[in-house]
C-alpha atoms as an extended CHARMM CRD file, in Angstrom:
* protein
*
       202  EXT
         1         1  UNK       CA            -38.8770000000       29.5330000000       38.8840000000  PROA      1               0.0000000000
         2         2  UNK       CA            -38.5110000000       26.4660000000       40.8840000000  PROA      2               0.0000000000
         3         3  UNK       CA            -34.4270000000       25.4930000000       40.7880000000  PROA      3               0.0000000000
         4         4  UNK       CA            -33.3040000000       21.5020000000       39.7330000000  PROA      4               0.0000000000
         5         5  UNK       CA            -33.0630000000       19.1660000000       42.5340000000  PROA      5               0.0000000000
         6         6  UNK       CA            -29.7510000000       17.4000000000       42.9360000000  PROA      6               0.0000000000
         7         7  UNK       CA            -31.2320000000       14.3530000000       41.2210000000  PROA      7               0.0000000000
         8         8  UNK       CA            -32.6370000000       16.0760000000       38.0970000000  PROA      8               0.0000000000
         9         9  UNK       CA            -29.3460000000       17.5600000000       37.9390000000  PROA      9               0.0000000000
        10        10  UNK       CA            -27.4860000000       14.2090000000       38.4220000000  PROA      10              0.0000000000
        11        11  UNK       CA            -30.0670000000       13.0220000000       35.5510000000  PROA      11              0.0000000000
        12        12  UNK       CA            -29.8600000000       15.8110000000       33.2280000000  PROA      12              0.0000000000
        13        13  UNK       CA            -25.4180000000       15.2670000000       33.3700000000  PROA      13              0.0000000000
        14        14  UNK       CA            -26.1410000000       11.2830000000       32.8380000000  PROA      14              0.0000000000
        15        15  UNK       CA            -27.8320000000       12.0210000000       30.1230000000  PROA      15              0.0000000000
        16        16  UNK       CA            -25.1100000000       14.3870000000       28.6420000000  PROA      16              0.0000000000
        17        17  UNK       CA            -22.5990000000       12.1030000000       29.7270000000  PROA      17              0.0000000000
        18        18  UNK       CA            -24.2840000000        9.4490000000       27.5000000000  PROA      18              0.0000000000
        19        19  UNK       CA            -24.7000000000       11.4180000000       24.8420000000  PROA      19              0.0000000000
        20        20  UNK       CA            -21.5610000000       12.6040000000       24.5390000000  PROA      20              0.0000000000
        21        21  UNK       CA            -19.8270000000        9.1590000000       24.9630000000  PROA      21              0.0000000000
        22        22  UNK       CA            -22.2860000000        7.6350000000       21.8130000000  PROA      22              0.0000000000
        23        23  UNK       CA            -21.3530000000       10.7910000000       19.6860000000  PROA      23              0.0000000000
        24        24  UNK       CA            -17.6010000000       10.2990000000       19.8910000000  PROA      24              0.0000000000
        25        25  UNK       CA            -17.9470000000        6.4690000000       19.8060000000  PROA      25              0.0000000000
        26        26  UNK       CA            -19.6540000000        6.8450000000       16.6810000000  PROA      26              0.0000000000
        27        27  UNK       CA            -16.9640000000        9.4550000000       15.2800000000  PROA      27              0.0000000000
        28        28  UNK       CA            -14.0790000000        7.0390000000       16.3440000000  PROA      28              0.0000000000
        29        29  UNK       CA            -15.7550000000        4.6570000000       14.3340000000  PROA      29              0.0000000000
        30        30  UNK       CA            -16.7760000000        6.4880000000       11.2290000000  PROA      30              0.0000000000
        31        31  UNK       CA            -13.1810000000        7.8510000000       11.0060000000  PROA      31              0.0000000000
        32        32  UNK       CA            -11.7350000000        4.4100000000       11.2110000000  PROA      32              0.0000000000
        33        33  UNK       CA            -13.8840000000        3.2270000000        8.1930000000  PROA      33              0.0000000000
        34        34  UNK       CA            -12.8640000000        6.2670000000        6.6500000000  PROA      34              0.0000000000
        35        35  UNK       CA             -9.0410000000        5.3330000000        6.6760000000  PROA      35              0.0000000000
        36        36  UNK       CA            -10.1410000000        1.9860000000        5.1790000000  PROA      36              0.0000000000
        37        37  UNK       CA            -11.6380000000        3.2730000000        2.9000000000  PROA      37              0.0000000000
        38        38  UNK       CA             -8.9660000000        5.5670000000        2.3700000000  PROA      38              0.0000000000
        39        39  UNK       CA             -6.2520000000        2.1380000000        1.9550000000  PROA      39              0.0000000000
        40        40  UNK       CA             -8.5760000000        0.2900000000       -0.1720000000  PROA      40              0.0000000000
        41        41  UNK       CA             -8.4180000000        2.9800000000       -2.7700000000  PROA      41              0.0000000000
        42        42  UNK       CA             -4.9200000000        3.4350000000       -2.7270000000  PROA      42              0.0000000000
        43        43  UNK       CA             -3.7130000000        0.3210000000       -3.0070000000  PROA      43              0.0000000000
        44        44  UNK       CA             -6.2980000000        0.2620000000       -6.2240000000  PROA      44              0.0000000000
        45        45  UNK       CA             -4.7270000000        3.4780000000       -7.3250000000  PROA      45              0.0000000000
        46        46  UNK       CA             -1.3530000000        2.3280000000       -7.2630000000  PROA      46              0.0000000000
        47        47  UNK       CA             -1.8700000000       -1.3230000000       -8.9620000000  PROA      47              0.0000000000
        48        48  UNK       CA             -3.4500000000        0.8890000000      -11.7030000000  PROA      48              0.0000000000
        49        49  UNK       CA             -0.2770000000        2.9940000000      -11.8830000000  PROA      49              0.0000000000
        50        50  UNK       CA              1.6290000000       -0.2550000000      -11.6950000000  PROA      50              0.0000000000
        51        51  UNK       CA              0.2300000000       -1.9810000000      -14.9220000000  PROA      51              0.0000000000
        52        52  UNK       CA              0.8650000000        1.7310000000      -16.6980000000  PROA      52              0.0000000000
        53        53  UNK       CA              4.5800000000        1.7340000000      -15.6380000000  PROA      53              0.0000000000
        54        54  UNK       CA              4.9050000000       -1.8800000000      -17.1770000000  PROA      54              0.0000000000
        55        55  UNK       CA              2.9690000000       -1.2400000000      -20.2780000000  PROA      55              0.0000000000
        56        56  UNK       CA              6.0060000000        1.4450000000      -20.6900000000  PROA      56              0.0000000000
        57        57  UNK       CA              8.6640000000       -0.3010000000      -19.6590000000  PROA      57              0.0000000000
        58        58  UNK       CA              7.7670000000       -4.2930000000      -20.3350000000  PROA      58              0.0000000000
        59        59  UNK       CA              8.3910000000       -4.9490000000      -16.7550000000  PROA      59              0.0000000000
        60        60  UNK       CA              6.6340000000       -4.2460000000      -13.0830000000  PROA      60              0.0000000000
        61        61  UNK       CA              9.3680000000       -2.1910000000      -10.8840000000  PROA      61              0.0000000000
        62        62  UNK       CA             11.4340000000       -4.5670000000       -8.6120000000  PROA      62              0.0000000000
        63        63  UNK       CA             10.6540000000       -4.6790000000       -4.4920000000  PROA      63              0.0000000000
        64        64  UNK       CA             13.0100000000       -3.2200000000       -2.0740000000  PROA      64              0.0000000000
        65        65  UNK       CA             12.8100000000       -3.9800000000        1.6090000000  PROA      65              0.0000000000
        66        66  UNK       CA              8.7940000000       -4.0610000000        1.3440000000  PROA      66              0.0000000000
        67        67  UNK       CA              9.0510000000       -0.9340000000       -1.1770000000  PROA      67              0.0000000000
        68        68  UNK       CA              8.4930000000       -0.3040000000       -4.8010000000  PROA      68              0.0000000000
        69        69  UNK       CA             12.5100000000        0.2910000000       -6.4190000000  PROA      69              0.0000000000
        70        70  UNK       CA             11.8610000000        3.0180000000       -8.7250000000  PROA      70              0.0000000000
        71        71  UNK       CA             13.1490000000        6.3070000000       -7.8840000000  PROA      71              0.0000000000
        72        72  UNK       CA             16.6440000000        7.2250000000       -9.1030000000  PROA      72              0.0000000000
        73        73  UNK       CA             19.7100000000        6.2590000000       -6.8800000000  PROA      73              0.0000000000
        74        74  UNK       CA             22.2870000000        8.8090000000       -6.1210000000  PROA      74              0.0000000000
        75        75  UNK       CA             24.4640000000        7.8180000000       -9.7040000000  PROA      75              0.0000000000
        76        76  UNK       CA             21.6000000000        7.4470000000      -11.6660000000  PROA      76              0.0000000000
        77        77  UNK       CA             21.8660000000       10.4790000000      -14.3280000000  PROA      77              0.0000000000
        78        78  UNK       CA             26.1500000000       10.0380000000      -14.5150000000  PROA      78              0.0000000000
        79        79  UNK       CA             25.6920000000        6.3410000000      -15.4260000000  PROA      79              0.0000000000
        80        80  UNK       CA             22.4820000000        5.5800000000      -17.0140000000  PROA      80              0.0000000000
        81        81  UNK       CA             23.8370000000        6.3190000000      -20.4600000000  PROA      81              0.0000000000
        82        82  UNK       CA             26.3910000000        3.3940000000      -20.2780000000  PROA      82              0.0000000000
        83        83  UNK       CA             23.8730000000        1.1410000000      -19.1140000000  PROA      83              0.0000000000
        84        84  UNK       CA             21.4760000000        1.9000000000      -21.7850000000  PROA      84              0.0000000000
        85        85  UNK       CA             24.4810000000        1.8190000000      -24.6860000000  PROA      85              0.0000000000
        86        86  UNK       CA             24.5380000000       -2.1440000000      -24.3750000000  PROA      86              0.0000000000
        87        87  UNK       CA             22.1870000000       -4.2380000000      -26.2090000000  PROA      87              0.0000000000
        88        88  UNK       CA             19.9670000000       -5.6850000000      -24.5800000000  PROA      88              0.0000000000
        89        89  UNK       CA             19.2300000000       -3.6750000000      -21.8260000000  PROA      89              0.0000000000
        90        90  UNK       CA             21.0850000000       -5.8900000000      -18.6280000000  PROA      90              0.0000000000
        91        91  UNK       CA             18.2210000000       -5.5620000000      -15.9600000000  PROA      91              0.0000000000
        92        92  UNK       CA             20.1940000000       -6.0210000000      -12.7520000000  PROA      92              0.0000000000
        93        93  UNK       CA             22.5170000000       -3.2360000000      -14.0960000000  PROA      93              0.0000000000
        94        94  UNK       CA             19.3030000000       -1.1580000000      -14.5300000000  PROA      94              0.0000000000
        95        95  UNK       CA             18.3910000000       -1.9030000000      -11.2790000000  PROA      95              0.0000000000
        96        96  UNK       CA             21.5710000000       -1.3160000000       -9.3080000000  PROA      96              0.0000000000
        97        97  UNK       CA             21.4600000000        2.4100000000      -10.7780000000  PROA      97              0.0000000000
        98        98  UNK       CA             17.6700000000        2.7620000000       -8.5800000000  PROA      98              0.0000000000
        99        99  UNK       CA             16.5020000000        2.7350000000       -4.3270000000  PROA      99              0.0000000000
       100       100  UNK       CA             13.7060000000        2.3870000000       -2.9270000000  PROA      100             0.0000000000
       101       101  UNK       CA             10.9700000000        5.3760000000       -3.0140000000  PROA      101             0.0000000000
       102       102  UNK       CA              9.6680000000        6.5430000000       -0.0940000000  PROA      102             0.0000000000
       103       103  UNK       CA              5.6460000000        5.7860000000        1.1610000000  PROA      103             0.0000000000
       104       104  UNK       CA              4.1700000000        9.1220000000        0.5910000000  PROA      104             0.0000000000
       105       105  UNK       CA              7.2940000000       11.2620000000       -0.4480000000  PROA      105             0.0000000000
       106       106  UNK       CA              8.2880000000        9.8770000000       -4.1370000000  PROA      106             0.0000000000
       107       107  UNK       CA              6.2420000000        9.5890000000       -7.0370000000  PROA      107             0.0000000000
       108       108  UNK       CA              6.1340000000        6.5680000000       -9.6780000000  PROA      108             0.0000000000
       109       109  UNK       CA              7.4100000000        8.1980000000      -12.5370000000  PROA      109             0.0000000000
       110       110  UNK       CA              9.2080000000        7.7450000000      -16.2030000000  PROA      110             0.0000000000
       111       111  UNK       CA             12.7500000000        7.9300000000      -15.2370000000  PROA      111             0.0000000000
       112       112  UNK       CA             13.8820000000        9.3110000000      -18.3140000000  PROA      112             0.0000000000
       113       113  UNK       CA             11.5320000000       12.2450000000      -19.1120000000  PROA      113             0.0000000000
       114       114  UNK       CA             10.4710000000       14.5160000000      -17.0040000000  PROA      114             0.0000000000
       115       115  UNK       CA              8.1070000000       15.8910000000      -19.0160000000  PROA      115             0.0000000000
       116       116  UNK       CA              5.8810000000       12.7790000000      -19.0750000000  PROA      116             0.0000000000
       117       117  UNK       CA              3.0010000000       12.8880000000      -16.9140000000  PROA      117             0.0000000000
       118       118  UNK       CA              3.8640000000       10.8310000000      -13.6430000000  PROA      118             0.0000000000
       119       119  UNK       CA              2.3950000000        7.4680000000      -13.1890000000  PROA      119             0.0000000000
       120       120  UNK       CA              1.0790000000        8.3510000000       -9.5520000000  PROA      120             0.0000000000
       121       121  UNK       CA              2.6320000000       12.2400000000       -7.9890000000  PROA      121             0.0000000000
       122       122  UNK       CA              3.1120000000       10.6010000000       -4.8880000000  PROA      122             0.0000000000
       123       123  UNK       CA              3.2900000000        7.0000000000       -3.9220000000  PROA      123             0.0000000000
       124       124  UNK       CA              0.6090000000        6.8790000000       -0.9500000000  PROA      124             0.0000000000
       125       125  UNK       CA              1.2490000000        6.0820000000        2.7030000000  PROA      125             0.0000000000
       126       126  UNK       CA             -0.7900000000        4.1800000000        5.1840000000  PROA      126             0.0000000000
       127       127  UNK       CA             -3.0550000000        7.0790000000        6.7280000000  PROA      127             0.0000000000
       128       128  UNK       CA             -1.3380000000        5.8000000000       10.3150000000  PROA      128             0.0000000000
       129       129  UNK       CA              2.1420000000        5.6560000000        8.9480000000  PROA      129             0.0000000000
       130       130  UNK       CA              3.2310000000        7.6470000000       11.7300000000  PROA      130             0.0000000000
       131       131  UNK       CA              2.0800000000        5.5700000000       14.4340000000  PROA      131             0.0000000000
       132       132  UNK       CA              4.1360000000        2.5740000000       12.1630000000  PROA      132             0.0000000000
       133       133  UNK       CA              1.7250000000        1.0810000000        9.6210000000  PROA      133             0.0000000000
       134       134  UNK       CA              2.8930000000        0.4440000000        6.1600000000  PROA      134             0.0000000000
       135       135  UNK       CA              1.8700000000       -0.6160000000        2.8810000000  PROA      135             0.0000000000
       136       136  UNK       CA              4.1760000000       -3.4890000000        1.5050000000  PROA      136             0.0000000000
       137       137  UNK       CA              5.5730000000       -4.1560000000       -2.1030000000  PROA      137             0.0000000000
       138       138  UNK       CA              6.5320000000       -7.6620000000       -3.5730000000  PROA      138             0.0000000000
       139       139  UNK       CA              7.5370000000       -7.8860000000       -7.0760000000  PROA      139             0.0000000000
       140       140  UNK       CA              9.3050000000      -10.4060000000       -9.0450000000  PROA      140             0.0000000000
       141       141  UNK       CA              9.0780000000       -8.1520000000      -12.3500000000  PROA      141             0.0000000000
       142       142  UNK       CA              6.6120000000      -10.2280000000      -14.1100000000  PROA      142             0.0000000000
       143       143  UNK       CA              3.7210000000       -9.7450000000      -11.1530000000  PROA      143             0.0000000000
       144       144  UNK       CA              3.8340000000       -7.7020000000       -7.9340000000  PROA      144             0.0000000000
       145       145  UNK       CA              1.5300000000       -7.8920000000       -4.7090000000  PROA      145             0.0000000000
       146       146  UNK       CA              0.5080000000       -4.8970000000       -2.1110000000  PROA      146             0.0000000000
       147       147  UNK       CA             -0.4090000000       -5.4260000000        0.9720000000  PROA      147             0.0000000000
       148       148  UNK       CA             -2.1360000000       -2.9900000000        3.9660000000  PROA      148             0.0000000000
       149       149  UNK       CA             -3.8350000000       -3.4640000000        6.9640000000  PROA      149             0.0000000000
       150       150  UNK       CA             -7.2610000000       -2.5730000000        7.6550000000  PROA      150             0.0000000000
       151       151  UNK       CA             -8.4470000000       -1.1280000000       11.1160000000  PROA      151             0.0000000000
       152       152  UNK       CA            -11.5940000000       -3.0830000000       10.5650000000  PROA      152             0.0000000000
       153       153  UNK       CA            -10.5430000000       -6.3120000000       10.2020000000  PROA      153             0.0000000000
       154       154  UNK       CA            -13.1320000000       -8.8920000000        8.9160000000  PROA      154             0.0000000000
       155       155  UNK       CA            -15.6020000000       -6.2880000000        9.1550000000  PROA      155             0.0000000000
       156       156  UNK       CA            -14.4670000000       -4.4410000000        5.9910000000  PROA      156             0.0000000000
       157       157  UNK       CA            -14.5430000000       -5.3180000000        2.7780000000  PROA      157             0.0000000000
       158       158  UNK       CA            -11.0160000000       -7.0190000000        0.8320000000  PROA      158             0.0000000000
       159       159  UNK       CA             -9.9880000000       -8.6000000000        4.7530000000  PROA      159             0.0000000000
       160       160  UNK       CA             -8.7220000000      -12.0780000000        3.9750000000  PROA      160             0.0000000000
       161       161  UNK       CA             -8.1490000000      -14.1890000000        7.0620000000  PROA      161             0.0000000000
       162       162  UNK       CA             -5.7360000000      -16.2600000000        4.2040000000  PROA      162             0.0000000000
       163       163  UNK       CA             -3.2420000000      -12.8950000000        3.9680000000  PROA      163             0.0000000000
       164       164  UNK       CA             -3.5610000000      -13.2290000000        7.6220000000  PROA      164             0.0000000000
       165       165  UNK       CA             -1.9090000000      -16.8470000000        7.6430000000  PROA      165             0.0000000000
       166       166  UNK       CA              0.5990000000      -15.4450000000        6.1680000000  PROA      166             0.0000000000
       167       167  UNK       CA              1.6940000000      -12.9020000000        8.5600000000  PROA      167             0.0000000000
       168       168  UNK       CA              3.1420000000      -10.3610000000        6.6680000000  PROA      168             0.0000000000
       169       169  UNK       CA              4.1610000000       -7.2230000000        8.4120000000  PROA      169             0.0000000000
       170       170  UNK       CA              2.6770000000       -3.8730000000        7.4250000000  PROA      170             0.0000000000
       171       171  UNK       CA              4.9310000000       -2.2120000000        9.6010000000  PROA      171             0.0000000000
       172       172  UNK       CA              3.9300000000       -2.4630000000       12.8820000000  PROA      172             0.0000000000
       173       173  UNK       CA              0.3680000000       -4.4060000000       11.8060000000  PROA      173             0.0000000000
       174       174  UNK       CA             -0.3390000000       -7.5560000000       10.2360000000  PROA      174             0.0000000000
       175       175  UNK       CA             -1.4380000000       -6.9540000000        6.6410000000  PROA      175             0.0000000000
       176       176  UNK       CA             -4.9120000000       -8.5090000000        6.2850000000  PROA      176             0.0000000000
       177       177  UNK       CA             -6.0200000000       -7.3840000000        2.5220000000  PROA      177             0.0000000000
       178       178  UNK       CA             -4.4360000000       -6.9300000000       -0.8740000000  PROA      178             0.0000000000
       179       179  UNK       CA             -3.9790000000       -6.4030000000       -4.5190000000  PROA      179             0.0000000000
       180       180  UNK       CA             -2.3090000000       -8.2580000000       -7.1170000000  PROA      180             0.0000000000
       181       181  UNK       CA             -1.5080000000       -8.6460000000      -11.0790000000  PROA      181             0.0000000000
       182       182  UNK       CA             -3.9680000000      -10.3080000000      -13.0640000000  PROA      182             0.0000000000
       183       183  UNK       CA             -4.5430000000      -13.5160000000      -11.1470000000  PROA      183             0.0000000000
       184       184  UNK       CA             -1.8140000000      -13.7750000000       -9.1850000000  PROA      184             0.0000000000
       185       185  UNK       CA             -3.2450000000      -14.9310000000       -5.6300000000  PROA      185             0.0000000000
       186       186  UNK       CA             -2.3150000000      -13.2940000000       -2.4660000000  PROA      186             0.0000000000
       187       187  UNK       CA             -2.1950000000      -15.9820000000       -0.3810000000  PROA      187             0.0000000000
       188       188  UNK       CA              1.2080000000      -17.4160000000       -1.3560000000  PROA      188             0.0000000000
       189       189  UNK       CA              4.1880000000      -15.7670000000       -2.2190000000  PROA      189             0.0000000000
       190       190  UNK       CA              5.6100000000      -14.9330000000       -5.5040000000  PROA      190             0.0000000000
       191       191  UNK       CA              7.9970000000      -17.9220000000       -6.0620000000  PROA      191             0.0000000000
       192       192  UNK       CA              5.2660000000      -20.4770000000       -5.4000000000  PROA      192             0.0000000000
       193       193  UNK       CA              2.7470000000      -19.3590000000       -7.3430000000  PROA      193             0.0000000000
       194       194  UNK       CA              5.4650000000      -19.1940000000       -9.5890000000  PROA      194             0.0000000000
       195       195  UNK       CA              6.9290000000      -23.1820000000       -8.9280000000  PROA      195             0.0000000000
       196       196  UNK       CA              2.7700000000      -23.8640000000       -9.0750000000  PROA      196             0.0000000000
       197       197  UNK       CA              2.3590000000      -22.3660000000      -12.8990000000  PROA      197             0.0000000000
       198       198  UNK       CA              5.7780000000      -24.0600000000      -13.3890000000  PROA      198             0.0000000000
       199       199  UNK       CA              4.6230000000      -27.3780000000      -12.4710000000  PROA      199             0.0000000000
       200       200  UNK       CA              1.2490000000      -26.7650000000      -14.2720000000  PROA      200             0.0000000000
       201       201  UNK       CA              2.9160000000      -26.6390000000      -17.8250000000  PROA      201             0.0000000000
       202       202  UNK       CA              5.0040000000      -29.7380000000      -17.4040000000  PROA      202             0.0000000000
């Protein structure tokens, strides 16, 4: 058997070398999609779970520092009965009695009965929360907005260069897509589009 020259060998490794560098190019890429795909559906997920929570309670959960501020706070079972003896209900001392939940730890759930089946188990997390990307929470009780970021950019589908303008931080990203309530846009902030319907009616 006649052995490789030094160039067929050189060839042969070239070759390899290409192969190799297409395969894993292509694997970076397809897992990138992936974890778009992967933000896109929970952001859907969780404005689905959203609307449930407020067709139980009347109201969307309030925002928190970017989060959704509906997990019980430390004092929440040794005062929530003297809260809920006065008529009406006073929201802000509702409110004071909850934190923030936790991306990926907490679940949306009914805060009096454990028993009833949880909104959403667990709240999701950006896939690269641990490298500092974040989902993000606005809420003025009546409508709410969630933002992400998405690897892609304006090659996947729900990237709006107007959340861009915005520059809202998903953590350590710029969020670049969204859901909202209803019709609530996502290129303004809550209290315009507020002022806006405000204006509208006069």
């Amino acid at each position: 058997m006649k052995p490789f020259t030094k160039k067929e060998v050189l060839g042969v490794g070239l070759t390899l070398a290409v192969i190799i560098f297409v395969t894993l190019l292509n694997l970076r890429v397809a897992l990138r999609r992936a974890r778009d795909v992967q933000r896109r559906t929970d952001l859907n997920e969780l404005a689905g779970a959203l609307v449930d929570f407020s067709g139980d309670y009347g109201f969307f959960p309030p925002s928190e520092d970017g989060k959704i501020k509906a997990c019980k706070g430390q004092n929440f079972d040794s005062e929530i009965a003297g809260v809920l003896a006065k008529e009406p209900l006073d929201r802000s001392e509702f409110f004071k009695l909850l934190r923030a939940c936790n991306w990926g730890k907490d679940a949306l759930a009914d805060l009096f009965d454990p028993e009833y089946p949880a909104y959403m188990k667990n709240i999701p997390q950006d896939p690269k929360s641990s490298l500092g990307a974040t989902y993000l929470y606005f809420s003025n009780e009546k409508r709410f907005q969630i933002f992400g970021y998405l690897e892609g950019s304006d090659e996947e589908i729900g990237y709006s260069q107007a959340i861009v303008a915005r520059g809202l931080a998903c953590g350590n990203k710029i969020c670049n897509f969204g859901k909202a309530y209803g019709e609530t846009p996502l290129d303004k902030s809550l209290e315009e589009y507020e002022n806006e319907l405000l204006e509208r009616s006069k």
